[in-house]
ROGU-368345 format. One record per atom (N, C-alpha, C, O, CB): x, y, z; residue in three letters; residue number from 1. Coordinates in Angstrom, 2 decimals. Glycine has a CB too. Example, Ala and Ser with C-alpha at 12.3 -4.5 7.8 and 13.67 -1.06 7.14 Angstrom:
2
c1; c2; c3; rest; nr
13.19; -5.69; 7.80; ALA; 1
12.30; -4.50; 7.80; ALA; 1
13.20; -3.30; 7.80; ALA; 1
14.24; -3.32; 8.46; ALA; 1
11.31; -4.47; 9.05; ALA; 1
12.85; -2.25; 7.08; SER; 2
13.67; -1.06; 7.14; SER; 2
12.90; 0.03; 7.87; SER; 2
13.41; 1.14; 8.04; SER; 2
14.08; -0.60; 5.72; SER; 2
***
This chain:
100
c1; c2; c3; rest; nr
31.88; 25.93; 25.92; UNK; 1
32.08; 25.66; 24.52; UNK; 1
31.63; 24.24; 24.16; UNK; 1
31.24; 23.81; 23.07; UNK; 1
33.55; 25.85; 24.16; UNK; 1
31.77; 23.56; 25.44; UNK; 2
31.34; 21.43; 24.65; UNK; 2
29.82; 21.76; 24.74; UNK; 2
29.14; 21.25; 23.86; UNK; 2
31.87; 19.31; 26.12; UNK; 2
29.29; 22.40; 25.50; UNK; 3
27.61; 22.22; 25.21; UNK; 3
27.08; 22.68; 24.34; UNK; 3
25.98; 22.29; 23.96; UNK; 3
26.77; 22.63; 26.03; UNK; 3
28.03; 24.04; 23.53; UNK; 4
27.27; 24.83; 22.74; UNK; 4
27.77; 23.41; 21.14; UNK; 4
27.08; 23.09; 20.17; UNK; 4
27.96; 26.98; 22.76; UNK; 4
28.64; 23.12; 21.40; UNK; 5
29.26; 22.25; 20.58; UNK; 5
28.02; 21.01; 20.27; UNK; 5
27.45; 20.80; 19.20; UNK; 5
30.71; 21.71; 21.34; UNK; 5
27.85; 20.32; 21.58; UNK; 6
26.80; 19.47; 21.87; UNK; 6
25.29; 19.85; 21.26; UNK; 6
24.71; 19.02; 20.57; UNK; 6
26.79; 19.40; 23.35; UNK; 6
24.78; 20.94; 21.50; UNK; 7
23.98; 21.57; 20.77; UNK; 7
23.56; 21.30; 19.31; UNK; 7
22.66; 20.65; 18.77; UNK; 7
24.40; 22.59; 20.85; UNK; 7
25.11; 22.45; 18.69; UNK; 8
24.78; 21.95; 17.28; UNK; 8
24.84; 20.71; 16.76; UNK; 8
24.16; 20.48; 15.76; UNK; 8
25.42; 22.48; 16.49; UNK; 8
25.80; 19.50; 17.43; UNK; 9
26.02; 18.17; 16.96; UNK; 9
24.36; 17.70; 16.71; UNK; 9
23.71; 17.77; 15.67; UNK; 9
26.97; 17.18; 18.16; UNK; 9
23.83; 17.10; 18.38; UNK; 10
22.06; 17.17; 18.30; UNK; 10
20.95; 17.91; 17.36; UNK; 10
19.97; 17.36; 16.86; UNK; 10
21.67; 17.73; 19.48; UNK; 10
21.32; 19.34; 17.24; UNK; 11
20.41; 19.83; 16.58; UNK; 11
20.42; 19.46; 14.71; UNK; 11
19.48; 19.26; 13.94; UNK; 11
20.55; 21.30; 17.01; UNK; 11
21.77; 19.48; 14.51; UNK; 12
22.06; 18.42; 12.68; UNK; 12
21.69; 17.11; 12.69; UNK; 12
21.37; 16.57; 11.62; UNK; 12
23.83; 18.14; 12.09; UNK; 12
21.68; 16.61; 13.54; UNK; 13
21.32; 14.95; 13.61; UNK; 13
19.91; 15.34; 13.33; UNK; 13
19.51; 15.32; 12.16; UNK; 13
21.62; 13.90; 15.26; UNK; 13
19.01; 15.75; 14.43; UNK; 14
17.37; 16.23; 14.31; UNK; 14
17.35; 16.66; 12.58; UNK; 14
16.62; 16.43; 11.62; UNK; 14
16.91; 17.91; 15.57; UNK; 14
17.99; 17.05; 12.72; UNK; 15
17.08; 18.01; 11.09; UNK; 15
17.19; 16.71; 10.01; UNK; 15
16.43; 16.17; 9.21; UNK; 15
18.35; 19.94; 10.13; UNK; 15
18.43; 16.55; 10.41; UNK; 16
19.10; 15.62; 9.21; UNK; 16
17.97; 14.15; 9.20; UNK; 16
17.48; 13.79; 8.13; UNK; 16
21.12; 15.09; 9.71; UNK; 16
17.69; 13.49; 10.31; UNK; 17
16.92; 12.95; 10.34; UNK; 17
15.06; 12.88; 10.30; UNK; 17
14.28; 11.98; 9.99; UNK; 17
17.47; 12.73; 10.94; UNK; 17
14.88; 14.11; 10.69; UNK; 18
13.94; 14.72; 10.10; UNK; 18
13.43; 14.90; 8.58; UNK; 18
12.42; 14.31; 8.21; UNK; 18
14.16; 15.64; 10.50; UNK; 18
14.10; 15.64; 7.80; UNK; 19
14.40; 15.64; 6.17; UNK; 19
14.30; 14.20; 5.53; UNK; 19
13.56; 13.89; 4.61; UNK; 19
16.00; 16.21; 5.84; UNK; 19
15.01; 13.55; 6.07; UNK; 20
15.27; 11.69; 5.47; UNK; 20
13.58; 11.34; 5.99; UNK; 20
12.73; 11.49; 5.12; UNK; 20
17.03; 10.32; 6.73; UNK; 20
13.20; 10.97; 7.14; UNK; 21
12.04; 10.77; 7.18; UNK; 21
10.54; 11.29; 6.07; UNK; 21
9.68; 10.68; 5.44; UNK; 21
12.06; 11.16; 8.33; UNK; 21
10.92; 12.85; 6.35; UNK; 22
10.33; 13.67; 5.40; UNK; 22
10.02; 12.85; 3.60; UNK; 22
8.93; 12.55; 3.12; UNK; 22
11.48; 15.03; 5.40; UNK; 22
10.92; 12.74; 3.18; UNK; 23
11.48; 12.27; 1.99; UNK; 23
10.88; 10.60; 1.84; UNK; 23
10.32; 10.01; 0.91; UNK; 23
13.24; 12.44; 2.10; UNK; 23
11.15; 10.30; 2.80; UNK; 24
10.81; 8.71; 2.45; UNK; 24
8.80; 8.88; 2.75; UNK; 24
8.02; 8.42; 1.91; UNK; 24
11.94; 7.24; 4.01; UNK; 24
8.52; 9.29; 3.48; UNK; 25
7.50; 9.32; 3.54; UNK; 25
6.25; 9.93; 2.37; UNK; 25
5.05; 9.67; 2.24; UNK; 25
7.63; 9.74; 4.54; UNK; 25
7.24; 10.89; 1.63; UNK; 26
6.33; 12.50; 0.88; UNK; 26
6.03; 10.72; -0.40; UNK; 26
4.91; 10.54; -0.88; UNK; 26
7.97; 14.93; -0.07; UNK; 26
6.67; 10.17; -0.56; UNK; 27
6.54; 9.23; -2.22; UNK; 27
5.46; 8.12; -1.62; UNK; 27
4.92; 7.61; -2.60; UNK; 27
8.44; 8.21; -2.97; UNK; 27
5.00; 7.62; -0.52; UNK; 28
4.45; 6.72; -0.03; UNK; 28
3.09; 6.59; -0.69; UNK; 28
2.44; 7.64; -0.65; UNK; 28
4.50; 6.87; 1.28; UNK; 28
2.44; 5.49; -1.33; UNK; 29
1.39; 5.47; -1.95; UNK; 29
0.13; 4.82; -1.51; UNK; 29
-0.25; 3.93; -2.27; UNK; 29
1.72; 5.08; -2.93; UNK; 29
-0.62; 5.06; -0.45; UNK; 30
-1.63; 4.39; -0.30; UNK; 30
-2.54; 3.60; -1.18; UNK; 30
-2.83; 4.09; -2.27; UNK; 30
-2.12; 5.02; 0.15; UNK; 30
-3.08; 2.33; -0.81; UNK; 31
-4.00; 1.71; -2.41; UNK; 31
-5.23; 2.04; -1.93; UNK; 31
-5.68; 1.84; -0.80; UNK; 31
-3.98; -0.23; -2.97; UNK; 31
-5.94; 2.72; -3.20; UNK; 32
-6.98; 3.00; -3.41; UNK; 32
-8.10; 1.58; -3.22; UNK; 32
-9.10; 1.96; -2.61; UNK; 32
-6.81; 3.68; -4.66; UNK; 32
-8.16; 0.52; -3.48; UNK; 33
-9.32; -0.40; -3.25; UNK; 33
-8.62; -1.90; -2.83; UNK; 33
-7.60; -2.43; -3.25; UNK; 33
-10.32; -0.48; -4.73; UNK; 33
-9.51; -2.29; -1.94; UNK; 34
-9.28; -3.77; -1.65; UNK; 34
-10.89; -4.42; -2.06; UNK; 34
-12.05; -4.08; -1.85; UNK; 34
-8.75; -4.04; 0.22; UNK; 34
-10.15; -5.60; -2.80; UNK; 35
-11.08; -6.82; -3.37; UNK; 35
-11.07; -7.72; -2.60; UNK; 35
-10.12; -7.88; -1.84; UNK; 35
-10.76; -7.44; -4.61; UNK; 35
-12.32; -8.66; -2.62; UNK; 36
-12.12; -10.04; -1.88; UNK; 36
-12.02; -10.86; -3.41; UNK; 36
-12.38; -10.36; -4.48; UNK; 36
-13.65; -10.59; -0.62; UNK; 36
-11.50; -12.14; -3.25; UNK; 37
-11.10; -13.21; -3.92; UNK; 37
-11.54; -14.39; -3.11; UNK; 37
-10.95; -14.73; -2.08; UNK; 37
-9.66; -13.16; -4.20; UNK; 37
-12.62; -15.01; -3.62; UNK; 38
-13.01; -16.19; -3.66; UNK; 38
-12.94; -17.24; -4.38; UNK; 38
-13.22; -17.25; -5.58; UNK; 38
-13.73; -16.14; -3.58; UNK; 38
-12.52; -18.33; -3.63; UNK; 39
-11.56; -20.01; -4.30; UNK; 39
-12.68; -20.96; -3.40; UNK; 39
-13.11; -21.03; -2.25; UNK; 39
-9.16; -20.38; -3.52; UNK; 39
-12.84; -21.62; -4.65; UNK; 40
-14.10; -23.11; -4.32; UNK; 40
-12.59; -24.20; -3.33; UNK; 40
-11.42; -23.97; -3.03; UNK; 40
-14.98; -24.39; -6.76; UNK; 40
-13.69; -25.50; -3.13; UNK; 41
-12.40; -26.47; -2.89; UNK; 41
-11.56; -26.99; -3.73; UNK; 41
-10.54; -27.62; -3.45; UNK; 41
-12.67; -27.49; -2.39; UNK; 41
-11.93; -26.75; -4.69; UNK; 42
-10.93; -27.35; -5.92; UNK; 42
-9.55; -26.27; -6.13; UNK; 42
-8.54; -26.64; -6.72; UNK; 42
-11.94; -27.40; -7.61; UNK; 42
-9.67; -25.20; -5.68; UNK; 43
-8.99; -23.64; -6.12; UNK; 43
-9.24; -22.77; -6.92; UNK; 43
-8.82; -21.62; -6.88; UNK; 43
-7.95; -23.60; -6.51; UNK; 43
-10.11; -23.34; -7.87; UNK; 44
-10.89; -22.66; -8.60; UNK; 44
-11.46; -21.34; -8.13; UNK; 44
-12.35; -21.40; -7.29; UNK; 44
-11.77; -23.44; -8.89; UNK; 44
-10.97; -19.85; -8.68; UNK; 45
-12.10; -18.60; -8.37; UNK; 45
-12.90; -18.62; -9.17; UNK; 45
-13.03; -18.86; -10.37; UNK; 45
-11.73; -17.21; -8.35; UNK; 45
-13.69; -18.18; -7.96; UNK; 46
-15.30; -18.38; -8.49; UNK; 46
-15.89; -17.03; -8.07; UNK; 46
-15.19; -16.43; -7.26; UNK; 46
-16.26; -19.81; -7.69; UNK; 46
-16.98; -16.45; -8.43; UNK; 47
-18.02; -15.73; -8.07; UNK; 47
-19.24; -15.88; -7.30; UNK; 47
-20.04; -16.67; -7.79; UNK; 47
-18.29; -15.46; -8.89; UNK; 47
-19.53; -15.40; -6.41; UNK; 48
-20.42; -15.68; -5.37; UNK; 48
-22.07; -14.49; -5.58; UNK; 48
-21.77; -13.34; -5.26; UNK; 48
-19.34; -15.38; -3.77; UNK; 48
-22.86; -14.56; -5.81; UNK; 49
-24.10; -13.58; -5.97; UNK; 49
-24.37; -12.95; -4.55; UNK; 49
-24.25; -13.56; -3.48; UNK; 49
-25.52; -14.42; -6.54; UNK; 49
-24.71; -11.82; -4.69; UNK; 50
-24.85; -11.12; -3.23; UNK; 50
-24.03; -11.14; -2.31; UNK; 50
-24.53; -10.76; -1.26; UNK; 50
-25.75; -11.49; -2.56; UNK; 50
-22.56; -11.54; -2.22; UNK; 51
-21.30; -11.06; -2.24; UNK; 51
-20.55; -10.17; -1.90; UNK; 51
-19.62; -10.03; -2.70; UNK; 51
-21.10; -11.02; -2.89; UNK; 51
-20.51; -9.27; -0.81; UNK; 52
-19.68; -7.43; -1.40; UNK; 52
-18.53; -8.28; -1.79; UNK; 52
-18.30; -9.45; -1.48; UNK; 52
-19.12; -5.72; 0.13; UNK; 52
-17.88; -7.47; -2.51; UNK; 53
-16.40; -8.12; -2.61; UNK; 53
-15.61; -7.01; -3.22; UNK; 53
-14.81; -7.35; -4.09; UNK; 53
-16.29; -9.56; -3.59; UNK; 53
-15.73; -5.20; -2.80; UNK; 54
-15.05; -4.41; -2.96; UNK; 54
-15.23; -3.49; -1.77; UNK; 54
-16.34; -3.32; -1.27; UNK; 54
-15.21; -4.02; -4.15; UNK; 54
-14.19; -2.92; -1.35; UNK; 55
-14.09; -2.12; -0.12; UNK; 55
-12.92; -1.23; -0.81; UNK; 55
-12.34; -1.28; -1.90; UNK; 55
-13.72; -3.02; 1.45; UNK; 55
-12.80; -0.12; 0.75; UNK; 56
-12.00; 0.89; 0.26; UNK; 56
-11.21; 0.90; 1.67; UNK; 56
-10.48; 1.89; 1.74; UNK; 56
-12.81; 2.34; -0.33; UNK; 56
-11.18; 0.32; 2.47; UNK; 57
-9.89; -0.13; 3.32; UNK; 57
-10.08; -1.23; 4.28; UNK; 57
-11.08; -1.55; 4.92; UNK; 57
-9.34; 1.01; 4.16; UNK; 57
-8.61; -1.86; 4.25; UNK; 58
-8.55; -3.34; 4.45; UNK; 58
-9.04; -3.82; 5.81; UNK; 58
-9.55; -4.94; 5.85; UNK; 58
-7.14; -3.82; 4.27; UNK; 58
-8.95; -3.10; 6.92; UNK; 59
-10.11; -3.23; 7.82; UNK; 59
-11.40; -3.93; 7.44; UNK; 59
-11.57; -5.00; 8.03; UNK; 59
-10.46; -1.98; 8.17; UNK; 59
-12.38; -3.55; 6.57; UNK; 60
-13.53; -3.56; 6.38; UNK; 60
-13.31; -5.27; 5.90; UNK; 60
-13.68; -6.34; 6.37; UNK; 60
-14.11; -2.30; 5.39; UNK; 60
-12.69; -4.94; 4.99; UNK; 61
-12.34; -6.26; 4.03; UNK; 61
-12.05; -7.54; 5.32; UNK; 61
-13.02; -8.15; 5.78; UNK; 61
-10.58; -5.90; 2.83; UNK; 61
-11.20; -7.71; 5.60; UNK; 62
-11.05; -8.25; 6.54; UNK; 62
-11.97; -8.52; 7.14; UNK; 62
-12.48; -9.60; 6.84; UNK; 62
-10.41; -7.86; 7.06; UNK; 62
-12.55; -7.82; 8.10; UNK; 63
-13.76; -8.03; 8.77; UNK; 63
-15.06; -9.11; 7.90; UNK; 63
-15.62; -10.11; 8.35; UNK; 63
-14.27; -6.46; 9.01; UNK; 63
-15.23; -8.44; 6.56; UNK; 64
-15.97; -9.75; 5.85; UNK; 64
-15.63; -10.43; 5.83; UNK; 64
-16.45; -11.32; 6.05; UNK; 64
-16.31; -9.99; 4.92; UNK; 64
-14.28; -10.93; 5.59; UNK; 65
-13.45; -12.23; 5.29; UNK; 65
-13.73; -12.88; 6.56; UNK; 65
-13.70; -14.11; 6.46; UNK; 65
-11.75; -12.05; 4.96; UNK; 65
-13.98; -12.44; 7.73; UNK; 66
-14.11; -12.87; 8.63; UNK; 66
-15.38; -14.12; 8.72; UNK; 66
-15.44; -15.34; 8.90; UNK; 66
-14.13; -11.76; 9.32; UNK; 66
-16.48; -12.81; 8.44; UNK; 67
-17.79; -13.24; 8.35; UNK; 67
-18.11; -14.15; 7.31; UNK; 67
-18.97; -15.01; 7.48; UNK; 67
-18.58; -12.20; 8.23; UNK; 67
-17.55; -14.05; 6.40; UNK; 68
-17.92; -15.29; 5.29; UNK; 68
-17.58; -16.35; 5.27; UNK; 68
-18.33; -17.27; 4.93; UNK; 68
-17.62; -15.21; 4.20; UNK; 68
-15.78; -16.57; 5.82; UNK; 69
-15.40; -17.57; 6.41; UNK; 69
-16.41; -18.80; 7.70; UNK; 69
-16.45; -20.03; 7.74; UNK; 69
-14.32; -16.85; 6.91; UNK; 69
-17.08; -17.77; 8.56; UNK; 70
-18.12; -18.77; 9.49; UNK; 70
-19.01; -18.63; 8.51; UNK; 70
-19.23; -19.80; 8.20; UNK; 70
-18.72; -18.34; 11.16; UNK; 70
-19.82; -17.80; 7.67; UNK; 71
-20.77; -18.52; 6.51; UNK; 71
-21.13; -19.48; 5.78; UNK; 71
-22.17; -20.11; 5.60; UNK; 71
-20.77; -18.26; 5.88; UNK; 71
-19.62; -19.47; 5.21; UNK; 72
-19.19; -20.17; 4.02; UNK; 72
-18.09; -20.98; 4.08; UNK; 72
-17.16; -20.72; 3.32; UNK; 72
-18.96; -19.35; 3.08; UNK; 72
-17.98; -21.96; 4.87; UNK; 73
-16.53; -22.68; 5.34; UNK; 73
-16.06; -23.54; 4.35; UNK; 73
-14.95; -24.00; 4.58; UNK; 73
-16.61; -23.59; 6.68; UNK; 73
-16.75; -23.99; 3.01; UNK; 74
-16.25; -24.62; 2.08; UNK; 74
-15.57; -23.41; 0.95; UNK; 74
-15.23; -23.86; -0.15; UNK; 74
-17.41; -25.60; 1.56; UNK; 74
-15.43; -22.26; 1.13; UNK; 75
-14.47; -21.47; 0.49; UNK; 75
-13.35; -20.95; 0.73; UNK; 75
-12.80; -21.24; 1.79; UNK; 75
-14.83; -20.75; 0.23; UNK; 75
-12.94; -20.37; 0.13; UNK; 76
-11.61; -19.84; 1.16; UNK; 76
-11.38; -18.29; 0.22; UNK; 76
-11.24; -18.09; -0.99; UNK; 76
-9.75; -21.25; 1.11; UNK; 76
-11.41; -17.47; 1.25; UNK; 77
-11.19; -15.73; 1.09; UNK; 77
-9.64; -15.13; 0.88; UNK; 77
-8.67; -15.72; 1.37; UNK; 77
-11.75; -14.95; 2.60; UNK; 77
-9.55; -14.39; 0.41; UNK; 78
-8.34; -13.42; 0.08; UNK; 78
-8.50; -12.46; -0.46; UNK; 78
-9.21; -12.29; -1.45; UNK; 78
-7.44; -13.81; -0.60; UNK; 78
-7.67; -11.41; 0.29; UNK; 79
-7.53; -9.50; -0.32; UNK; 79
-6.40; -9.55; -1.30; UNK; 79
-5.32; -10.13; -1.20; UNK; 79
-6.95; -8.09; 1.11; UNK; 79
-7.06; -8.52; -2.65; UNK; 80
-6.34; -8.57; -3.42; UNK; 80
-6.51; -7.07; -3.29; UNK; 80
-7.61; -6.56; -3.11; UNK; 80
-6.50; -9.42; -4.55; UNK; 80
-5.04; -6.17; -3.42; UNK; 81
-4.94; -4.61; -3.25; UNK; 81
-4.70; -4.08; -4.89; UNK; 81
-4.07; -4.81; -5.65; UNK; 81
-3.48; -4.13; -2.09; UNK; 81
-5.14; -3.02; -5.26; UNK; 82
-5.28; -2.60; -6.74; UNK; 82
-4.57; -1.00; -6.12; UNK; 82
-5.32; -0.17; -5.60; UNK; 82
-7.28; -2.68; -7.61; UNK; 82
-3.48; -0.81; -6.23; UNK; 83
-2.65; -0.15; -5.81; UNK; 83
-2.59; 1.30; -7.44; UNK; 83
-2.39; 0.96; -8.61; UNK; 83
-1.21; -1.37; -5.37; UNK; 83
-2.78; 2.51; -7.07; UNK; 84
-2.96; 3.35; -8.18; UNK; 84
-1.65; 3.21; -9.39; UNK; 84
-0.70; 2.44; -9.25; UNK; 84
-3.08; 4.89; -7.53; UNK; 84
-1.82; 4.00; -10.42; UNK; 85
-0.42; 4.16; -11.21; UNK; 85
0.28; 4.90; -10.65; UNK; 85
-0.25; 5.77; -9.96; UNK; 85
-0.40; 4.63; -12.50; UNK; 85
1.82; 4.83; -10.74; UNK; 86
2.93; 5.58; -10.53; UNK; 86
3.56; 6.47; -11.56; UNK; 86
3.94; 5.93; -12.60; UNK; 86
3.79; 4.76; -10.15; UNK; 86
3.68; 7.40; -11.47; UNK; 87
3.97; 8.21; -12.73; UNK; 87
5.75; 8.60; -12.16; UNK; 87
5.96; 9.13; -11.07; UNK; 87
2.62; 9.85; -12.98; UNK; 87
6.60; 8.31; -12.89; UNK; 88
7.84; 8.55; -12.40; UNK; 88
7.99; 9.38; -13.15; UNK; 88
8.04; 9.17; -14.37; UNK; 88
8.80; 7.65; -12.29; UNK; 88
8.13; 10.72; -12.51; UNK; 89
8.56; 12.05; -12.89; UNK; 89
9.35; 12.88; -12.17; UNK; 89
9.54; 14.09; -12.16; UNK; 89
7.64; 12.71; -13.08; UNK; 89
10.06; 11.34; -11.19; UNK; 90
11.71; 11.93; -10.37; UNK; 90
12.55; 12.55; -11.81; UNK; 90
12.36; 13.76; -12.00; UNK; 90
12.98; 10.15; -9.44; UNK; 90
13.14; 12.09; -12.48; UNK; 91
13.92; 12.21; -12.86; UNK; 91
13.61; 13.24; -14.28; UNK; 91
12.85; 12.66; -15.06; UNK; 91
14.41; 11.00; -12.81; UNK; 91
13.93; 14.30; -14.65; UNK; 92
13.92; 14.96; -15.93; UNK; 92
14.22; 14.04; -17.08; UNK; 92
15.02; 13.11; -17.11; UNK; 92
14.88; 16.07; -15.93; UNK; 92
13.36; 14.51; -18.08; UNK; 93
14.27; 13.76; -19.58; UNK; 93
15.02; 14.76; -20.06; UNK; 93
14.45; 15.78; -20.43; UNK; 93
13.31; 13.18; -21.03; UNK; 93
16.31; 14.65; -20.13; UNK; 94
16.56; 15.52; -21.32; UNK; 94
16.54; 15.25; -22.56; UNK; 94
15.58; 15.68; -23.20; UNK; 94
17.53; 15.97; -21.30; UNK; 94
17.50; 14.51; -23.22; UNK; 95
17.40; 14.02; -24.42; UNK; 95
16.03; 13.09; -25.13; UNK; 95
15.63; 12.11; -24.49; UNK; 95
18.54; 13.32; -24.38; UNK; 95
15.66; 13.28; -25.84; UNK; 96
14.64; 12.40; -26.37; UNK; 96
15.29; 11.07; -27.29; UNK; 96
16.10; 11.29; -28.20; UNK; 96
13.64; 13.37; -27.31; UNK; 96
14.87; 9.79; -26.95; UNK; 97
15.02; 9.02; -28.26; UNK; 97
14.11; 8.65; -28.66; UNK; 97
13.04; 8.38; -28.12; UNK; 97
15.70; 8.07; -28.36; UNK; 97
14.60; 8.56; -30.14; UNK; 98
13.49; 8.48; -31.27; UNK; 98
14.14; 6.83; -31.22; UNK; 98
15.22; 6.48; -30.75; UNK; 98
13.61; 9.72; -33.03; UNK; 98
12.90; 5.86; -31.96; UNK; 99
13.48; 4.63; -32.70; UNK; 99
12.77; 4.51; -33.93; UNK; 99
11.56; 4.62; -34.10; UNK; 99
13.37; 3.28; -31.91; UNK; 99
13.64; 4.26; -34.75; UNK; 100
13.44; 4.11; -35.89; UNK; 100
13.05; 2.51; -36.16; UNK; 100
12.80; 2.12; -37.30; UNK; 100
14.58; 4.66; -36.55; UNK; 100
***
């Protein structure tokens, strides 16, 4: 009887923790684009000609930042992430308000 007991205790924990994982994970939003951001010595951003300075994951980005940095040692690089819209449609509306 304690193992079959033991059993179900283990097997509700699994699920239960399973489901919670499930859940936190299903809303998770990956960002669609990474930018580079370029700053003169003053701090000033600036624009650079022939440049990439859009990627589509931060790997890549990085990796330039890398390369421009030994290029270009009087600038200084940074990823800026442009993360999609969120549409919150957890929750139902019921009631509508109007404002007058």
């Amino acid at each position: 009887m304690k193992k079959i007991f033991d059993k179900i205790v283990t097997g509700f924990f699994v699920i239960t923790l399973g489901m919670l994982w499930y859940c936190s994970t299903k809303y998770y939003i990956k960002p669609n684009d990474y930018s580079i951001i370029i700053y003169d010595v003053y701090g000033n951003q600036v624009k650079i000609k022939d440049i990439r300075t859009e990627f589509k994951t931060s790997k890549v980005a990085k990796s330039y930042i890398t390369e421009y940095k030994k290029r270009l040692p009087h600038y200084d690089f940074t990823i800026a992430v442009d993360s999609p819209n969120i549409k919150n449609n957890t929750i139902p509306r019921i009631f509508k308000i109007s404002h007058k």
